[in-house]
C-alpha positions in Angstrom: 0.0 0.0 0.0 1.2 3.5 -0.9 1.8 5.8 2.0 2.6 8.8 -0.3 -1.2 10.0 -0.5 -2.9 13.2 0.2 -3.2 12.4 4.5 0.5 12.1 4.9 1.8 14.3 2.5 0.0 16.9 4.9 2.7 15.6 7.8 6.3 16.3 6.6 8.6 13.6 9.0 11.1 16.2 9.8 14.5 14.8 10.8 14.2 16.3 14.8 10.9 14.0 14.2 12.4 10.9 12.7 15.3 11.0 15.4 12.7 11.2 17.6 10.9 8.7 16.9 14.0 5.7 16.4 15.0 6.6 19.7 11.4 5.8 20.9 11.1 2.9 18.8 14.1 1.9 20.3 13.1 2.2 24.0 10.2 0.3 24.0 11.8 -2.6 23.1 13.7 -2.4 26.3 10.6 -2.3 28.1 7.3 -4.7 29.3 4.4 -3.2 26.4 1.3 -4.3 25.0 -0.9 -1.6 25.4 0.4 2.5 24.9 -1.6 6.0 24.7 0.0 8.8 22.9 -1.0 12.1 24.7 -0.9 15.2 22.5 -0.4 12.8 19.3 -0.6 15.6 16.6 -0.4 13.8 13.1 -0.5 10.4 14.5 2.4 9.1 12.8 4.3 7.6 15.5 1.9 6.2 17.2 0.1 4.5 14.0 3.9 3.4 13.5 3.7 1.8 16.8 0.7 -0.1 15.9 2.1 -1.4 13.2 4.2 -2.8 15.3 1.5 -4.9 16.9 1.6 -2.4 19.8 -2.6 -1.9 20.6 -3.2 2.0 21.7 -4.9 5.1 21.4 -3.9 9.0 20.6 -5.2 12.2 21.6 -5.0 15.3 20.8 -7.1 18.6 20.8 -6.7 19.7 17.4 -9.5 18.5 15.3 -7.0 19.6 11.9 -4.2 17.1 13.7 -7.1 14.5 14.0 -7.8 14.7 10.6 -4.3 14.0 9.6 -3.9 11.3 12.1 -7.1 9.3 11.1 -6.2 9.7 7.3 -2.8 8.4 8.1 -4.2 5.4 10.2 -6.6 4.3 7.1 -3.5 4.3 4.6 -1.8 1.9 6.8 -5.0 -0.9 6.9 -5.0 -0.3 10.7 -8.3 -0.6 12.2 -9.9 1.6 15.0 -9.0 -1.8 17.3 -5.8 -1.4 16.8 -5.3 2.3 17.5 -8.0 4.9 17.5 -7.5 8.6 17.8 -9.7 10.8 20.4 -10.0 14.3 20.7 -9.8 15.9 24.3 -7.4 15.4 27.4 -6.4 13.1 29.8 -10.1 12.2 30.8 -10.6 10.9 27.5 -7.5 8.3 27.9 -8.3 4.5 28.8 -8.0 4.0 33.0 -4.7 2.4 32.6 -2.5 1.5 29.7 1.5 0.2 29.7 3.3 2.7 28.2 2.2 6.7 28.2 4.2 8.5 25.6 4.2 12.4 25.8 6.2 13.9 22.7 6.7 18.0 22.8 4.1 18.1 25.2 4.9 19.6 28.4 6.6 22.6 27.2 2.9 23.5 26.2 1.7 23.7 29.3 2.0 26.7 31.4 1.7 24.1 34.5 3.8 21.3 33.2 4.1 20.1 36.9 0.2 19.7 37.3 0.3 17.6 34.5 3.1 15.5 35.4 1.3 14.7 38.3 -2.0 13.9 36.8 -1.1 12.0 33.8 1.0 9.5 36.2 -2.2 7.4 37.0 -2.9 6.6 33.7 0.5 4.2 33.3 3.2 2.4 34.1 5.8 3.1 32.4 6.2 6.9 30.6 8.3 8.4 27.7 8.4 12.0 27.9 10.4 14.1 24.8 10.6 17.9 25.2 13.7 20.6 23.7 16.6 21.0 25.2 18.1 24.2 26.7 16.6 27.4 27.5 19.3 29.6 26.1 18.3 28.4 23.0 14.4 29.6 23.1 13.9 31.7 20.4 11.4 33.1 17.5 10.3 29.3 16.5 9.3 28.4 20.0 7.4 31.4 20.7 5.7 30.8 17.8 4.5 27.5 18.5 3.4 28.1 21.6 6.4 26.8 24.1 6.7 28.5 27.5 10.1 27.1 28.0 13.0 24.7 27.1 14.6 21.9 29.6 17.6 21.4 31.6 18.9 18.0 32.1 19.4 18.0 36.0 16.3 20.2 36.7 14.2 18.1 34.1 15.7 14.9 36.1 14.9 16.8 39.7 11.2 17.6 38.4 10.3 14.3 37.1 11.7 12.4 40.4 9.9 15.0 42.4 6.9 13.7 41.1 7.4 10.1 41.5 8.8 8.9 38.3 11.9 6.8 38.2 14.4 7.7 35.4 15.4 4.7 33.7 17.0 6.0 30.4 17.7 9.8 29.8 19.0 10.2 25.6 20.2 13.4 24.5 19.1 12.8 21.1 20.3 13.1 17.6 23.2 14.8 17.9 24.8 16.7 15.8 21.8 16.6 13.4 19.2 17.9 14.8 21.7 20.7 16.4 21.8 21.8 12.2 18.4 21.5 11.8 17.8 23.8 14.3 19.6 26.5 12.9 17.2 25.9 9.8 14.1 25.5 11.7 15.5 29.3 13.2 15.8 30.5 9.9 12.5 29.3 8.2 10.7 31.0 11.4 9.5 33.3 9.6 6.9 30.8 7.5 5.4 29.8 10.8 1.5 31.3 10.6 1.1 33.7 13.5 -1.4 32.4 15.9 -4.2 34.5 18.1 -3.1 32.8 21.5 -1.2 30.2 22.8 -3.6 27.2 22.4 -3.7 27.9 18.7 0.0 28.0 18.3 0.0 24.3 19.9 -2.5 23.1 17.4 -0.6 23.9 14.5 2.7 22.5 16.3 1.2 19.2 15.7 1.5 18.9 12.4 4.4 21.4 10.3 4.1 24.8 11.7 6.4 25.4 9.1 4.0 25.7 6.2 6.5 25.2 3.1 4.6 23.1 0.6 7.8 21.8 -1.0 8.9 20.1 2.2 5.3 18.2 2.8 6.1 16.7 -0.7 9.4 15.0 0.8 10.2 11.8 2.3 13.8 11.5 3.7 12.6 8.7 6.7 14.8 6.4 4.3 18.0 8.8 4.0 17.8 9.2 8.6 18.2 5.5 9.8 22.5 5.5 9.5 22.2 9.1 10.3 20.2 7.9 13.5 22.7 4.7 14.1 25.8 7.4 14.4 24.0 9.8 16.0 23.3 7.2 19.3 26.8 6.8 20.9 26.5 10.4 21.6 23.0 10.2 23.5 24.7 10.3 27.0 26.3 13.1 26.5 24.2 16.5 27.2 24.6 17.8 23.5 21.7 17.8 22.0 18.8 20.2 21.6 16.2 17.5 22.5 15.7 14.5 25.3 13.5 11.7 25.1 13.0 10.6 28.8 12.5 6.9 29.8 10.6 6.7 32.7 8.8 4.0 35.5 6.5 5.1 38.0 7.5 5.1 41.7 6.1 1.6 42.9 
């Protein structure tokens, strides 16, 4: 089956994405998962990758243009509403309890990020948490899509145990690729669509803020996997301009 169809080409898998994403692939593997919800799942594409997998889940997201996007992608890939469906609304809409909870670019979203640490711990076991990397290097682009900050390793650490999650893998991922394509990303901020308020800057995060219809019309996922394989020695070190967090809650 074709993915290259209208639904995805609205979802360009940028390379901070695709790194993302590998490194997340990778994880689970290293982890007890069946069952996964994908909070603040924007275009879907990870988590209908997951379900490929044989992984069973379900992604929300409040964005009824990321839904769209998300449900298109799920019906190119023959997977049925059993084996993922996509919900709109928060955390009340999530099942009661599901293995894995997996919160990409979320939490710098929130004005309260410790709130929500704290609530969405109930709905899992284990956690994966991804959010940018260093504050000095908030700029135009973040503003723009609606971050109220970057993390700190150690304070991003101290936050997380503070609230009752136990770190079992911390990546600094993708470097030094995704260190280059921020400097892009900084330059093309200008093609990001000013938004009213902060909510609406989230929403269009979800899918390419960057609107650039030449870039939609790529597909470099097959170009990133060595890129990915050289890039992983260097996830321990505090380089990079992204984390993806492991994480087990407190028993």
């Amino acid at each position: 089956m074709s993915h290259n169809t209208t639904s995805n080409n609205k979802f360009f898998k940028a390379p901070r994405y695709l790194f993302r994403k590998y490194n997340i692939l990778n994880l689970i593997q290293t982890i007890p998962v069946k069952t996964f919800a994908d909070v603040g799942c924007g275009a879907g594409e990870l988590a209908c990758s997951l379900a490929q997998r044989g992984y069973k889940g379900v992604g929300i997201d409040f964005s009824d243009d990321a839904l769209a996007v998300a449900n298109g992608i799920r019906k190119e890939r023959g997977l049925t509403t059993k084996q993922l469906s996509f919900n709109k609304g928060s955390l009340s809409v999530l099942p009661k309890k599901s293995d894995l909870i997996i919160c990409c670019e979320v939490i710098e979203h929130l004005e309260d990020d410790n709130k929500f640490l704290q609530d969405v711990k109930k709905y899992g076991d284990y956690f994966i948490f991804s959010v940018p990397a260093r504050m000095q290097w908030f700029d135009q682009f973040d503003e723009k899509v609606g971050h109220f900050r970057r993390y700190e390793k150690g304070e991003l650490i101290k936050q997380l145990e503070k609230h009752g999650y136990v770190i079992k893998r911390f990546s600094s991922y993708g470097y030094p690729f995704i260190n280059v394509t921020r400097l892009m990303r900084k330059a093309l901020a200008g093609k990001v669509k000013k938004q009213k308020n902060a909510e609406e800057m989230t929403k269009q995060s979800g899918i390419n803020p960057i609107k650039t219809k030449y870039l939609q019309l790529l597909n470099i996922e097959p170009f990133l996997l060595p890129l990915y394989w050289m890039s992983r020695p260097f996830n321990r070190y505090n380089l990079s301009e992204g984390y993806v967090v492991l994480c087990q809650k407190k028993q």
